[in-house]
Every structure is written in C-alpha cells, then in structure tokens.
MARGU-490597 format. One record per residue: z, y, x of N, C-alpha, C, O, CB in turn. Coordinates in pm, whole numbers, plus 50000, padded with zeros to 5 digits. Atoms other than C-alpha are relative to their C-alpha. Glycine has a CB too. Layout:
BEGIN
ZYXZYXZYXZYXZYX;...
//
This chain:
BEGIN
500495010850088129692753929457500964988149998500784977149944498604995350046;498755015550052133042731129477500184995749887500265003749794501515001350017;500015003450159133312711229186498984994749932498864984549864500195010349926;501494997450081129882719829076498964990250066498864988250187499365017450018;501665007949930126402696229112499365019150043499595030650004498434986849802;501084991749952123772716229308499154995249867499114984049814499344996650171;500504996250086121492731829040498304996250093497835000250199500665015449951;501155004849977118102713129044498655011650096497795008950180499664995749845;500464987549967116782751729097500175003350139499385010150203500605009449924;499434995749872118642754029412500024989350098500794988950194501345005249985;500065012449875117342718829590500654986749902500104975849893501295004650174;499275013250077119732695329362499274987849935498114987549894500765005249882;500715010050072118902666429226499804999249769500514995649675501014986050076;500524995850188117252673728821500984989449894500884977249908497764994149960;499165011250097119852656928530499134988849933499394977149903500765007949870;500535011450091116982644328354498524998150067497705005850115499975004449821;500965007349868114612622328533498974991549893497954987349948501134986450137;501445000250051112252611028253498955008549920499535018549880500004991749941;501254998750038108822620928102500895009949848501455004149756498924982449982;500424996050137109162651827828498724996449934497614993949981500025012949996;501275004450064107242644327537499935008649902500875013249838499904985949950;500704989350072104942666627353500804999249839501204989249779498134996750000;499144997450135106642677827030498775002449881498425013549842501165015750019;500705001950122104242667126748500344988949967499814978750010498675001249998;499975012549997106082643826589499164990049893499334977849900501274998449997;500685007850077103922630126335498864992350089498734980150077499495008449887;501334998549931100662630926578500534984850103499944974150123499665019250097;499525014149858102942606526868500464989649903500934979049946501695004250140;499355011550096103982585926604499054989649938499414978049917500705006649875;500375003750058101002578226448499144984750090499334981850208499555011149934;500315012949912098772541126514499434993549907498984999049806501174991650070;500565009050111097592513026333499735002249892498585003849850500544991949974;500224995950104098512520026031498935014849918498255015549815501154999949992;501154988750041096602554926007498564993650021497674993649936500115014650104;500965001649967094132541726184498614987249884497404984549885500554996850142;500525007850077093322517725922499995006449831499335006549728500754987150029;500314988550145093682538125641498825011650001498325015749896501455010249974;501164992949984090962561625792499034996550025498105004550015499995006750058;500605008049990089082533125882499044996849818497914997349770501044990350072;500345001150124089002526025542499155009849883498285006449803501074997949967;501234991049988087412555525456499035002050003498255004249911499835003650043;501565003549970084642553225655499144989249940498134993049880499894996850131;500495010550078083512521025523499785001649863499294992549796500754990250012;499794999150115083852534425224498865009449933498295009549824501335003849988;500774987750060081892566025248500085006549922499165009149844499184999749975;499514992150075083882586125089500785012150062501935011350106500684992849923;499214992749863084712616625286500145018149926500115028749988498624998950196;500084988950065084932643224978500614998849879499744996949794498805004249991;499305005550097087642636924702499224999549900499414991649808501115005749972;500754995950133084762651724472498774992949957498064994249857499595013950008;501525004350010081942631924531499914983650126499674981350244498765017750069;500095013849964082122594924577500594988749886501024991349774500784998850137;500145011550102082452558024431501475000049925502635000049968499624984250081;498844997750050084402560224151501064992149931501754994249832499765007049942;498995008650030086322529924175500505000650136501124990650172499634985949939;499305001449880087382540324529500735013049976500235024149992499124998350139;499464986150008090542563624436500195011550104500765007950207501104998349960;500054995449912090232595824622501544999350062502564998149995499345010949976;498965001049945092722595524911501205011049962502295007349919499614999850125;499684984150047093902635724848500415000149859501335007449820498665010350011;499035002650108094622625324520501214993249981502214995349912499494995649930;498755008550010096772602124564500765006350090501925002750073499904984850030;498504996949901098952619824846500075007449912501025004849838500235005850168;499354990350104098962647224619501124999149880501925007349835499035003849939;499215003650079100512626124380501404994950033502454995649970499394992949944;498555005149943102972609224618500735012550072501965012050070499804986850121;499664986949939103552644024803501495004349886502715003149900498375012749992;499214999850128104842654624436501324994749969502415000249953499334994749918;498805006750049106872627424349501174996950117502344994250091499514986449934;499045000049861108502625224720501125014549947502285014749906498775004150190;498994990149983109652660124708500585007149863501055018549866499405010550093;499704997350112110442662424341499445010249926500275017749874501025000950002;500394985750026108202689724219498974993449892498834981249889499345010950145;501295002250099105222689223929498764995050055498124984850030499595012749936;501294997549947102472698624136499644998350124500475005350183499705010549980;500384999149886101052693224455498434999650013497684991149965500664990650068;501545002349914097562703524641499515002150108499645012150178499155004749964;500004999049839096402696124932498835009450050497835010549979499774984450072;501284991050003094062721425098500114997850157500934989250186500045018149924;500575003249925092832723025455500755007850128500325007350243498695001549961;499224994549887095842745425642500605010249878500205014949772499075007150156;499094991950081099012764025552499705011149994500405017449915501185000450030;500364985250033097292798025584499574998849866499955005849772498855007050092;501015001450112094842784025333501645001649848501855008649749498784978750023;498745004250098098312772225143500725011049990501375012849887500964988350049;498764983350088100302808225136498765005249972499045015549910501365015250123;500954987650081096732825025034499924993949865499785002649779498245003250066;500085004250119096632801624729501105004849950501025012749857499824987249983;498505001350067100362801824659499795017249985499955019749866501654992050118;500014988749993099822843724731498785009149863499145018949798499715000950157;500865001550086096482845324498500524991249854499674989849767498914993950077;500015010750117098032821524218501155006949887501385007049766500544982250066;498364990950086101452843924170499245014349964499735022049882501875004850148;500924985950091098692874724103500255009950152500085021850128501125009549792;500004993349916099242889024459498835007950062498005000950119500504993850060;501134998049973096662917224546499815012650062500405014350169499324998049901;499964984349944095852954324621501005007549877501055007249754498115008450008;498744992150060099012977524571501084994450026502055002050036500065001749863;498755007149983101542951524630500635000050100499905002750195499974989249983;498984998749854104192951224903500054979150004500024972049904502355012349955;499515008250055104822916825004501364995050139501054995850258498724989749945;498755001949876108302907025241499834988650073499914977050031501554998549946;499635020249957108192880325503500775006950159500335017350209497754983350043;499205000949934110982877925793498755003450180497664998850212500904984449949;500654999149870109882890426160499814993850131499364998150237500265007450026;500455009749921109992857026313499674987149910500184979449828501034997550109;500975016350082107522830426209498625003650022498435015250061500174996549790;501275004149912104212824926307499535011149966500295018549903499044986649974;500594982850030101922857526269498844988549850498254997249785498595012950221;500855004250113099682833425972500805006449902500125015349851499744984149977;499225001150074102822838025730499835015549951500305018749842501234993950052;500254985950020101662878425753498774999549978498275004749879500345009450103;501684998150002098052873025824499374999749860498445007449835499234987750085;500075009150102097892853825477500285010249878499755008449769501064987250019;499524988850085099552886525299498975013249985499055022349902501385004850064;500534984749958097022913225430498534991349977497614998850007500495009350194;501005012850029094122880225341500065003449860498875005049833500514982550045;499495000950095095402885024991499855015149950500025019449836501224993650016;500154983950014094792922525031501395010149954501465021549910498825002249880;498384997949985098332929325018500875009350155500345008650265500564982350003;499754997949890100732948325263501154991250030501654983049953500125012850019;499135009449959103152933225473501295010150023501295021150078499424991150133;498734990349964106722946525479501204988050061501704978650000500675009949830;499175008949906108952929925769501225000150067501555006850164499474998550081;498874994049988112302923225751500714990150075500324979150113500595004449876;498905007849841115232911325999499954988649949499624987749831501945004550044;499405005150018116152880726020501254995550074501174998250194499394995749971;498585000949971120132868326084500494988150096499554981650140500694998949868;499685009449914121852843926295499994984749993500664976950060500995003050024;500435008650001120372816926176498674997450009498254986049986500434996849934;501265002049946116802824726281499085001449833497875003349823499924983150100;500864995750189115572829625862500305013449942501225020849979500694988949849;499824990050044115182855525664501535005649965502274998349899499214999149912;498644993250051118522880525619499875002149870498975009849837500395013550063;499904995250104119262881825286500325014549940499945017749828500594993349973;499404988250051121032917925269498075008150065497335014349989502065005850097;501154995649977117712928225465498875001349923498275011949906499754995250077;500775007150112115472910925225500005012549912499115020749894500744985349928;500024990550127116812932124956499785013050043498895019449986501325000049916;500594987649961116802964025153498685005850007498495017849990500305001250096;501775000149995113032963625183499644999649885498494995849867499194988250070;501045003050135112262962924840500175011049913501135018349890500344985749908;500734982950060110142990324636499764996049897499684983849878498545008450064;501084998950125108692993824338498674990650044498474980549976499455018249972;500725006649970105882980124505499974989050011498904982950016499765002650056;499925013949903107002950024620499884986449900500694984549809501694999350093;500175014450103105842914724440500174991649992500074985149888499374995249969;499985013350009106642886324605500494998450182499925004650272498324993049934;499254999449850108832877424955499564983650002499654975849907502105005250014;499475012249888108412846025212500674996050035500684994650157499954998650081;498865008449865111112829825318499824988250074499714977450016501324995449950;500695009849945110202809325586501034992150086501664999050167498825005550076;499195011849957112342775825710499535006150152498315004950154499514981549938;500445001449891111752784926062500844992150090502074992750092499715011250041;499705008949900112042759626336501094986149912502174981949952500855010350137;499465005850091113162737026071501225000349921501764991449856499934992650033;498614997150088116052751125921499785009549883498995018949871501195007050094;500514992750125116512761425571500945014549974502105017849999500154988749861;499684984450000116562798425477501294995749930501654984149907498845012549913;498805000250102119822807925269499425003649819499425013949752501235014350065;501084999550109117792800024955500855004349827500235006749723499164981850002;499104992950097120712811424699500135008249965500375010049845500765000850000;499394986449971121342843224786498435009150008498225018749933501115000050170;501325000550045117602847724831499114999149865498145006749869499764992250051;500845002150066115982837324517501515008649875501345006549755499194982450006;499034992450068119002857124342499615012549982499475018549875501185000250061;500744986949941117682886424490498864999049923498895004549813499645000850166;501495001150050114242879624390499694998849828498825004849765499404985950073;499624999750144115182870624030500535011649936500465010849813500904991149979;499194986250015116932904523988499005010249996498975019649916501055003450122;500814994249940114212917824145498645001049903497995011549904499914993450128;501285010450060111312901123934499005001150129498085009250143499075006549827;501075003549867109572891024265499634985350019500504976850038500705004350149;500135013049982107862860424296500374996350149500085003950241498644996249960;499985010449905109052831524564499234995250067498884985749996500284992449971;500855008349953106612817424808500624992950148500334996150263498655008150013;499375013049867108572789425054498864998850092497894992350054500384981049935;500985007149849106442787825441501084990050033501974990550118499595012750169;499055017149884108052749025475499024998550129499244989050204499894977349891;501015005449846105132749725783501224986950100501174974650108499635021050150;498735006749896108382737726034500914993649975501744989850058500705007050061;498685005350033110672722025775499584991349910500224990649805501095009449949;500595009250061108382694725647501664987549947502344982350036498604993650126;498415012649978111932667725477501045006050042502155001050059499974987150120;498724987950017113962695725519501115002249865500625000149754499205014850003;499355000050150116672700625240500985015549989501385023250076501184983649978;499314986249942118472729725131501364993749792501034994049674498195024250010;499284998250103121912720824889499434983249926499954979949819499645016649916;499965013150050120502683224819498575003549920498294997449817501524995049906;501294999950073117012695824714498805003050134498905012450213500065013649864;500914998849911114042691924937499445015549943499415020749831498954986350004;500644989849989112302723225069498995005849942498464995249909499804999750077;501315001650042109112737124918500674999749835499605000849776499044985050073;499405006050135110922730524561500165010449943499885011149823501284991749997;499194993450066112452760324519499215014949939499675021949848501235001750097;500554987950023109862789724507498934998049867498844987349806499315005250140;501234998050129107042797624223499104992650081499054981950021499325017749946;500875004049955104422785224462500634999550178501235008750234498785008749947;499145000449888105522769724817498634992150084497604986150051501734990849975;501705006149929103182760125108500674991250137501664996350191498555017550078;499835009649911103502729325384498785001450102497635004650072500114986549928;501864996849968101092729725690500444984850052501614981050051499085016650147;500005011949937100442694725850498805001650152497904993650178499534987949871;500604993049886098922713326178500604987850085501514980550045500495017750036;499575009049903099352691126477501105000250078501514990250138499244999150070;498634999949974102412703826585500974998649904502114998249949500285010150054;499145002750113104152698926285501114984849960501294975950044498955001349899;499115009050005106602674426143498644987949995498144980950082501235002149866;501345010950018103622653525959498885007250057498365016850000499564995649832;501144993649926100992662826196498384991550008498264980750065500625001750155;501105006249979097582652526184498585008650001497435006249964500034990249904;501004988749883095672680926350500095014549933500225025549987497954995350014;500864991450116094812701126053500514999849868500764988049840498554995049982;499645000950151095962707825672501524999049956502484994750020499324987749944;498994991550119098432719825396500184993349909499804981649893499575012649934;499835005850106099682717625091501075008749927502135011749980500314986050024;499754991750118100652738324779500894989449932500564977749912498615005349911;499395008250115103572726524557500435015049904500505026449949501574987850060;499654995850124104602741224201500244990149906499924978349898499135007949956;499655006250105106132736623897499535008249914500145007249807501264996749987;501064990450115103752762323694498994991050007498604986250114499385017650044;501405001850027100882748823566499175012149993498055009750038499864993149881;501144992649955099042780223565499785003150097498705008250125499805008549962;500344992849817099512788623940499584986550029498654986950109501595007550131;500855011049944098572752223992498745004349984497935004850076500164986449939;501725003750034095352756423820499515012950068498305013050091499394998649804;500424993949974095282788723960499815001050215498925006350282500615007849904;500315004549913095782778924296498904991450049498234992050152500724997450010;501665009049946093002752124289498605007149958497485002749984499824982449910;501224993450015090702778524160499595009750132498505013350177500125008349867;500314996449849091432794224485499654994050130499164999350230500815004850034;500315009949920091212763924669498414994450005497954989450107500924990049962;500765008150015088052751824531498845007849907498585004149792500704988049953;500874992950105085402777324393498364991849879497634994549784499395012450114;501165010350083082872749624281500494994549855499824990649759499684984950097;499985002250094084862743224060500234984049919500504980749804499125006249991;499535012750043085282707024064501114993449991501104981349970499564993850044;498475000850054089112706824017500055002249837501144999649784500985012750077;499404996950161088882715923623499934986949992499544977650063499145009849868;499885015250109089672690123339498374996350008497405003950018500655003649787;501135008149997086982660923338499325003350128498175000350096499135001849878;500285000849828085962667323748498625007049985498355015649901499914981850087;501434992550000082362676923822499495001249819498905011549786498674988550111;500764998350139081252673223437500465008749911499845013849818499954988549925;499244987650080084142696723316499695014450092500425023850061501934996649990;499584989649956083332724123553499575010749934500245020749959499795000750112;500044993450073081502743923296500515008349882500145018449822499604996850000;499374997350152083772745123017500125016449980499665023050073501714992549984;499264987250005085132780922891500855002450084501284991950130500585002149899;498144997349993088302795123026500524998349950500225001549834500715008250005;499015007850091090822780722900501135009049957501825006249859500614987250076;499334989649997092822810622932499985011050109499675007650223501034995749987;500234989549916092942848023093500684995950153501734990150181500645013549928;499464998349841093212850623479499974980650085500574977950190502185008549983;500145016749980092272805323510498705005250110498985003550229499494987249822;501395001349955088702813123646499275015850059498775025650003499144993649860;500464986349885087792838823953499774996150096500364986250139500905011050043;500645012149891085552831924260501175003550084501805014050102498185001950085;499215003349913087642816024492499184995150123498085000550136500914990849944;499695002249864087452800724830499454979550043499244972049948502035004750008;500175011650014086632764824971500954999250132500665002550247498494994449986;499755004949888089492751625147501254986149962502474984749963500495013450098;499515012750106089892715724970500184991450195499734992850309498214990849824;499585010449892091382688525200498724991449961498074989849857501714991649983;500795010950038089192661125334500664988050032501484985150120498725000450059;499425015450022089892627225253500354991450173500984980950175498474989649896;499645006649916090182617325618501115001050042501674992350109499395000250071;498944994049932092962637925687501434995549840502664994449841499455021450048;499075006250141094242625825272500454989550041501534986749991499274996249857;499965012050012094182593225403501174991050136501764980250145498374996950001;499364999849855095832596025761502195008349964503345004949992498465015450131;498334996750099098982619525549500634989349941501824987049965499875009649859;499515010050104099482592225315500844992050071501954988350034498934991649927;499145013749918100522567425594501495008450041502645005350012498954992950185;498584992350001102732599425741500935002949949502065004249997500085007050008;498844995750138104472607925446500634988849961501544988949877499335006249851;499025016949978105792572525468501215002050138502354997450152498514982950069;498935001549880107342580625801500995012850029501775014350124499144997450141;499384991349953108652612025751501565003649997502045012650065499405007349962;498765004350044112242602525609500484993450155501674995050182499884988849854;499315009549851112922582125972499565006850103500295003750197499484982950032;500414987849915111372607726190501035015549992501325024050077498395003549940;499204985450023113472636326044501294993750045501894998850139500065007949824;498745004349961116622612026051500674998550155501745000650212500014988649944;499455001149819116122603126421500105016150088500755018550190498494988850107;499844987349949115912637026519501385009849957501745018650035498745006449958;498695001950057119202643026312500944997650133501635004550208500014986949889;499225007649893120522617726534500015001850148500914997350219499684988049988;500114998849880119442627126847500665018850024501405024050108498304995250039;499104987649956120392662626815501575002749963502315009750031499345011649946;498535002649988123802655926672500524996150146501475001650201500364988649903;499175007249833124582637227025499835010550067500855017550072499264985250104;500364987649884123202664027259501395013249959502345017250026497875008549961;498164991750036125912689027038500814995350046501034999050162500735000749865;499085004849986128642668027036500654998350140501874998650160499804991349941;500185002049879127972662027413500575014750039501505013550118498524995250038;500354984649948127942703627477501095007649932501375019349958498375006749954;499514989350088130122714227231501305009250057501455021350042500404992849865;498794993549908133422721527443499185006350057499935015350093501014991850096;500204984249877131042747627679500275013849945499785020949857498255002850058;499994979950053132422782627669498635003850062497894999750151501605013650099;501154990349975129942808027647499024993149930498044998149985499585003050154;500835005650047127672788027452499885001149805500734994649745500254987250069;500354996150186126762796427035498894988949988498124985050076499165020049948;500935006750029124882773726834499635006749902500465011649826500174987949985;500694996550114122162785926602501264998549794501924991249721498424986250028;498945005750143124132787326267498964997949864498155006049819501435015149945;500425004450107122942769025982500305003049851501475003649813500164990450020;499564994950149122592778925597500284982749959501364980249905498485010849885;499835016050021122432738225552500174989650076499164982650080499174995549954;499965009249859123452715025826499584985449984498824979150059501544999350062;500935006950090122772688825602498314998049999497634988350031500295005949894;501435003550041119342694325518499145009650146497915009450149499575007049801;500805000749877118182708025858499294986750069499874975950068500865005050093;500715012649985115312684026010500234996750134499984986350195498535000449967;499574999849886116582693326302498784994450185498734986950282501294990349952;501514999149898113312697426534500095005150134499535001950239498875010249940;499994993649836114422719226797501845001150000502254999349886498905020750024;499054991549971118152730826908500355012050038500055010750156500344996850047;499904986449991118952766226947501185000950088501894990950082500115007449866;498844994249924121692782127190499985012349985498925018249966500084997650135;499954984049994123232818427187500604999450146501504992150186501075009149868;499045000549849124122826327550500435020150017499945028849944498524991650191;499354987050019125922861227632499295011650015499645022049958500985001350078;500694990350024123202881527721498624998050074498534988950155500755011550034;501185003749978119412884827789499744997550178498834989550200499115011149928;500175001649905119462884828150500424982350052499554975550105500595011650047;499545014050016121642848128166499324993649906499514981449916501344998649969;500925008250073119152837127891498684999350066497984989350051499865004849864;501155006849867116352837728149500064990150050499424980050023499895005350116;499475009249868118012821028442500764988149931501004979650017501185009150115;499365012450137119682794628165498594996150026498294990650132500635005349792;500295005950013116962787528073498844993150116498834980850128500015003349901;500765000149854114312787128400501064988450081500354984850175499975018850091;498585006049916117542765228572499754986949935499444977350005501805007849965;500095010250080117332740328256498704992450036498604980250049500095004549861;501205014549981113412731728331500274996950126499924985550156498165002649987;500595009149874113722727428689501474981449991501634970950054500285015450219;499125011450058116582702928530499114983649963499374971549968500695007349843;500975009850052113702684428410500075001049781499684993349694500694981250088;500085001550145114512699628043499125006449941498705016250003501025002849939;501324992550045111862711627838500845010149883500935007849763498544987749923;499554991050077113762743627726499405011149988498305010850044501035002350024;500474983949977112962782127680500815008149934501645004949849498575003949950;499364988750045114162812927613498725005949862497495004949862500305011950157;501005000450105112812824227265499535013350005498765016249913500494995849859;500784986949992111802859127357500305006750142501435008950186500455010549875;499814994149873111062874427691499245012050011498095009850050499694991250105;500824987650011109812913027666498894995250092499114986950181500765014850048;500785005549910106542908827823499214990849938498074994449908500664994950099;500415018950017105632871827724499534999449901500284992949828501114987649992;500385002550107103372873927437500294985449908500104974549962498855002750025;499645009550107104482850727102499735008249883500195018549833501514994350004;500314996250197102792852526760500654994049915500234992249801498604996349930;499314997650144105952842526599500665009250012501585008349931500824990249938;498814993950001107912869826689499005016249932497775015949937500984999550184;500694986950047106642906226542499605010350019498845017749956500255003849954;499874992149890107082925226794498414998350112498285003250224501554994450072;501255007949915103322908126925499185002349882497985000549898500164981550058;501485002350137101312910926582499235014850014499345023949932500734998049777;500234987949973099712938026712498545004249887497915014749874499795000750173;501194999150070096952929026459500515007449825499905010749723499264982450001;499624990250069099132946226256500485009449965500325015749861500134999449973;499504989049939101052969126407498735013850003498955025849985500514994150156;500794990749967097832986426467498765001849883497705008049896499564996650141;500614997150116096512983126108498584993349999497794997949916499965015049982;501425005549913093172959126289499614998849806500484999649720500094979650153;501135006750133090482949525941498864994350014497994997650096499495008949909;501425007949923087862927925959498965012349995498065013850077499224983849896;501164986950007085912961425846500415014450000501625015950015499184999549868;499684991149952085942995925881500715014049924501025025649952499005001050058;499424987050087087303009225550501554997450021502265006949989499525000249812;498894996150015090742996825616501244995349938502434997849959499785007749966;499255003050136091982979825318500934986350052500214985450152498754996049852;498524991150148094772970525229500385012849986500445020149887501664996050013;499344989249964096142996525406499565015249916500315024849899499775000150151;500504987249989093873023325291499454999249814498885008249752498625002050149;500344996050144093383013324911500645006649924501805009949949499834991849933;499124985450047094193038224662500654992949860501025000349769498775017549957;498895005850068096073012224441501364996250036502254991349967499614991049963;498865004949902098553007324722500695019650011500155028250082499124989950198;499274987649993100883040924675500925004650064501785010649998500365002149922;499614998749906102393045725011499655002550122500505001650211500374994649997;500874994749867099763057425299500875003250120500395003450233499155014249968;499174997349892102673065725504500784986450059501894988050111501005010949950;499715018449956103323023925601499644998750163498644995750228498654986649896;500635003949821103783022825973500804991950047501874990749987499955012250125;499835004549966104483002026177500465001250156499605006850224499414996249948;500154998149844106013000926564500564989250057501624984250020500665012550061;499845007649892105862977626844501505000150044502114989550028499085004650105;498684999449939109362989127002501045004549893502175006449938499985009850123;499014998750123111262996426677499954992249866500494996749764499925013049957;500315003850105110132971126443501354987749994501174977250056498364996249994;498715012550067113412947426332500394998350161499914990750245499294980149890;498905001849884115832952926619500464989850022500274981750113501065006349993;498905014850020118352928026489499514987350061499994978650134500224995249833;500715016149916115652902326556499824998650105499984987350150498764995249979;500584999849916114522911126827501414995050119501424987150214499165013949999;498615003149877118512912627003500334985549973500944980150065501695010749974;499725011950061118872879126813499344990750113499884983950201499384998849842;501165008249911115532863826979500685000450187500994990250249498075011549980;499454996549874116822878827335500604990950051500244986350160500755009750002;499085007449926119442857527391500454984949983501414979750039501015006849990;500445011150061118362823927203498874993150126497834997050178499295004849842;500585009749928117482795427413499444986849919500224982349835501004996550098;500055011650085115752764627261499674985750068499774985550191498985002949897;499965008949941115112730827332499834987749883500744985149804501145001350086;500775004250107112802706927111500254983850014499904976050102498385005550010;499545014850045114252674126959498684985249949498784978349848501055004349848;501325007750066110782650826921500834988249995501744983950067498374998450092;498805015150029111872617626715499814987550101500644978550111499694991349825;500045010449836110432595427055500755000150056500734990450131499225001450107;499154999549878113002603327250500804986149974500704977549887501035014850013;499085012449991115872579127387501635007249986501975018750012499704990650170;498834990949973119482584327351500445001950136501585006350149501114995749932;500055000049882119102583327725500015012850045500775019850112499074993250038;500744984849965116592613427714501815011049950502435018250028497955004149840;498824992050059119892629927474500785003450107500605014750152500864992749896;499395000549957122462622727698499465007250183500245013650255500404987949949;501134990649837119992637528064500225013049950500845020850021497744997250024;500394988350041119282666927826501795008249992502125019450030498944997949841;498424998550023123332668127744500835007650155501475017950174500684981549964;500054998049858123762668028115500065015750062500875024750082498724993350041;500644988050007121492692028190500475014549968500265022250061499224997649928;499114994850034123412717028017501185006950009501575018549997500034996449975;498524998249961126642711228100499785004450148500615012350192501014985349983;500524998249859125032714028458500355011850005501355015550068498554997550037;500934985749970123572749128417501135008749969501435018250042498475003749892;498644993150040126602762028256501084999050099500915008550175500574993949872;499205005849878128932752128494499525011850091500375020050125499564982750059;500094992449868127252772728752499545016049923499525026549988498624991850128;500594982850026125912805128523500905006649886500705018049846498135001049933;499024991650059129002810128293501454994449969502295001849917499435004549881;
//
C-alpha cells in the first residue's frame, strides 16, 4: 500500500465525511413556496379541477398550460402517474390487441407493465453504451406486428432520438418518449417529451420534479390529446364547454370510448406549478456538480464514462462508470460506500431490480390479472410462439449493466460533497486498478 491511502474498507479513514442526501430532487427542494400554493388550495376548497368556484382557476390547468409552453409542445395533461401517462399516450396512438410494442430492457418494469395494460405485447430490445435504447436493435425487433416503440431517457440521458424516430418513420410506428428520469432534459436543443406522437413525464417522488405522485402527457395531435383525456377521464368532463359539454355527439370516429379515471388532483397541480419554476436551476446545478466530479476523475485509467447521445442536454442526475469487469465492479463499488459514497453497481446477478429485464418476471412468465391470458393468448395477436427467458433475454444489456457503476448527483449537494466524492474515486482506483 506505498503511495496509496488505506481504503476506508480496510480500516482507513472514508474521503467523504458528510451526510448523503436522498436523491429526490424536487421533493428536498421544495418549502414555502409549495407550501403556500397548496395552502391555497385548501382555503379554497377546490381539490378537483372539475368541480369548484369558478373564479378560482383550476391549478392542473394552469400547469398544464405552463408545462406546454415550458417545453414547447401543443398539448399537455396532467394525470395522476407516468404509468397512467404511457397508458394514455399507448391508448391515444390506437395501441391494443395484436400489436407488438418495443421498449429497451432497462427502465423501470411500468414502461412494459403499461404495454401489456394496453393489451398489447411487449417486445424487448438491447440497449447500447449509453444506457438507452440501441437503435440498430430497435429496428431488428420489428414485425409486421409491431405499432409503436418507447424510448426511454433513462437515468436522465437522452435516447439517440434521430436515428430512432427515423426508424420509426420508415417503419410507420408511432413514438411514445418515457421522460420519467429526464424531466429538462434536451436532446439537439429541443427539450425531451417533444419529440414523440404522444410522450409521458412522471413527477413520482424520486423524480426530477417530485412531489410524491403524478404525470403528464404531452402532444402535438389534437386527436391523441382529446384522445388521451378520454382515457384519462371517463366522466367525461374534459370535452368542449366542461361538465355541460359532456353530452354532446362525437365529434368524430374513435374521440369517445370508456376510459379510465386517472385525472391529476389539484393539490399535487398546485405544488408542480411552484416546481416547474425550479426545474431549470436544479437540472443546471447538477450539470455543474457532475461536470467537477469528471473533470476531477478523468485522467483514471481503467475507468469509461457512460457515453452520451447529448452531453448537452443530459440533466445529469446520476454518473455512470464502465470498470473492466464484473467482479472489480462489485468491490469498486462496495469500497466506494464504505468511502462514505453513495454508489452502486447497476446489476448484481442475484439482487433483484425492476429496471433491469432480466427481473420482470411478471413477464417473463406471461403472469394476467386473469386466467384467460390475454394479451398473450388473443387471437388478434398472430404469434403464440412469444417467449420470453430470464437468462437469455438482451445479453448486450445485461454485460453492459454488469460492469456499470453509478453514483447519484442530487442538486443539494456542495462542491465540497463533489470534490469528497472526486476523492473517493481516485482513492478506490488507486488500489483496485
């Protein structure tokens, strides 16, 4: 060990000596200001965009409107979680029984759940060394069947959305963007969520804008809008003229089919509104803080960084490492917490994770809420031979995941915490390659 610090693991003294902090950054951020905007609310007694005083504008409307005009798009609606938000966006593009639909084999198991919700199958393809969907993969997977692919920003970085929606255009497959993790994300100088037929945001409590619970649908169709809020909102009080229009005719084929109730409530409209103010300086400081920690690391041999389709418009939430092989991506990273860093290894055989695919066993094994089966087993779906396996399902990812270490950038930190975490690092390396 000449040369070298003793490794915190081995008795040493830890690089970084303050307090990790929980990685929700909207949720640690939030204060006064929400608190008075939901305040406001209450006093108000208005806790249902659809049904209250109607000189108190609903909250959900209005983020919807600023949501919109933030991220440059037509449409925005807010609904009550991003599952809720890819079954609309999945329901709005005509997604149903018979259809194939593609989403990448790391990202949360909802981003599938939401496909086979939709009565749809799920077809799951690699993704590449930037942790998003592979584009050459993408296209390989696609049938006759197939209607409509996911590409999902995971861990806040944006897919390769060019080369992607190229494909899909060629293809005639509809687009549906999971921004869940890349809330102010950009991809080419255009915010995230922008680019698909129907694109979905979650504002879950771990999220960028976090405030426990709830989503949000953007488009630039007006009929998948309206057809989205018919899925959002089966009462019906989204048509033209609000509760008094909900009778009208159809206005046109495929507008009006029972849907679903999973409308945002105004407490959570009202608590976004303040977030979506902060999410431009939250994404930036996290920018900033993980630029330093690189810059700090970047001379270590043996060390890969996640590679980016946009370096730019990454929100830059977590950091990624490639280290040389899965056994040194253990002990890396196990070495790093007793460092005091709040790192991990992103896949450890064994270690159940419902983003990786290799764990969705709820679909691997074909599970239904009932006992006929369906999707799988309807006779509009023309492929009965759709299997699935635990130990052979998307290799690539899986050797990818293996040897990927991460390490989560929340915008609280200090450039203190940066520079410990920087440390840290250089520490562990030093003694394991």
């Amino acid at each position: 060990m000449k040369g070298k610090k003793v490794l915190a693991i081995d008795g040493g003294i830890p690089a970084k000596t303050t307090p990790n902090l929980l990685m929700a950054p909207g949720a640690m951020e939030a204060g006064e200001d929400e608190k008075r905007a939901v305040c406001e609310v209450i006093e108000n007694r208005w806790f249902s965009r659809y049904y209250g005083p109607e000189n108190y504008p609903s909250r959900v409307r209005l983020l919807e409107e600023e949501f919109a005009e933030k991220m440059g798009i037509k449409y925005a609606l807010g609904v009550n979680s991003c599952t809720s938000a890819l079954l609309c966006s999945l329901v709005a593009v005509g997604v149903g029984p018979g259809d194939e639909v593609i989403v990448p084999a790391y990202t949360f198991f909802a981003s599938c759940s939401a496909i086979v919700s939709a009565k749809a199958i799920p077809v799951i393809a690699e993704i590449d060394d930037s942790l998003t969907l592979d584009p050459d993969d993408f296209k390989s997977k696609i049938t006759p069947r197939a209607k409509a692919v996911i590409p999902v920003h995971m861990r806040g970085a944006p897919c390769d959305m060019e080369p992607i929606m190229k494909i899909a255009k060629d293809n005639n497959l509809y687009v549906i963007e999971d921004v869940a993790q890349a809330c102010g994300g950009s991809y080419r100088g255009k915010f995230l969520g922008t680019f698909g037929d129907c694109n979905s945001f979650s504002f879950q409590f771990r999220k960028i804008l976090s405030v426990g619970e709830g989503g949000m649908v953007t488009t630039d169709d007006e009929q998948l809008y309206d057809r989205a809020q018919m899925c959002h909102d089966t009462a019906l009080c989204w048509r033209p003229g609000g509760m008094r229009g909900r009778f009208i005719p159809s206005r046109y084929e495929g507008e009006l089919f029972p849907g679903y109730n999973f409308r945002m409530p105004e407490l959570i409209g009202a608590a976004l509104r303040v977030q979506l103010k902060r999410m431009d300086g939250m994404v930036e400081r996290m920018r900033q803080f993980k630029k330093r920690i690189m810059n700090a690391i970047s001379d270590v041999k043996g060390l890969k960084f996640r590679r980016l389709n946009d370096q730019v418009g990454d929100t830059a939430i977590a950091l990624f490492m490639y280290l040389p092989d899965e056994n040194i991506t253990n002990r890396f990273a196990k070495a790093l917490v007793a460092e005091g860093v709040a790192a991990s290894s992103v896949y450890s055989k064994g270690i159940p994770d419902w983003h990786i695919a290799r764990y969705w066993e709820m679909i691997i094994n074909k599970w239904t809420a009932t006992s006929e089966g369906c999707p799988y087993t309807c006779p509009y779906y023309k492929n009965p031979n759709m299997e699935y396996s635990a130990e052979e399902i998307c290799p690539k990812t899986l050797k990818l995941l293996r040897t990927a270490i991460q390490i989560d950038i929340p915008p609280q930190m200090t450039l203190d915490d940066c520079d410990m975490i920087a440390e840290g690092v250089r520490k562990v390396a030093a003694a394991y390659l």
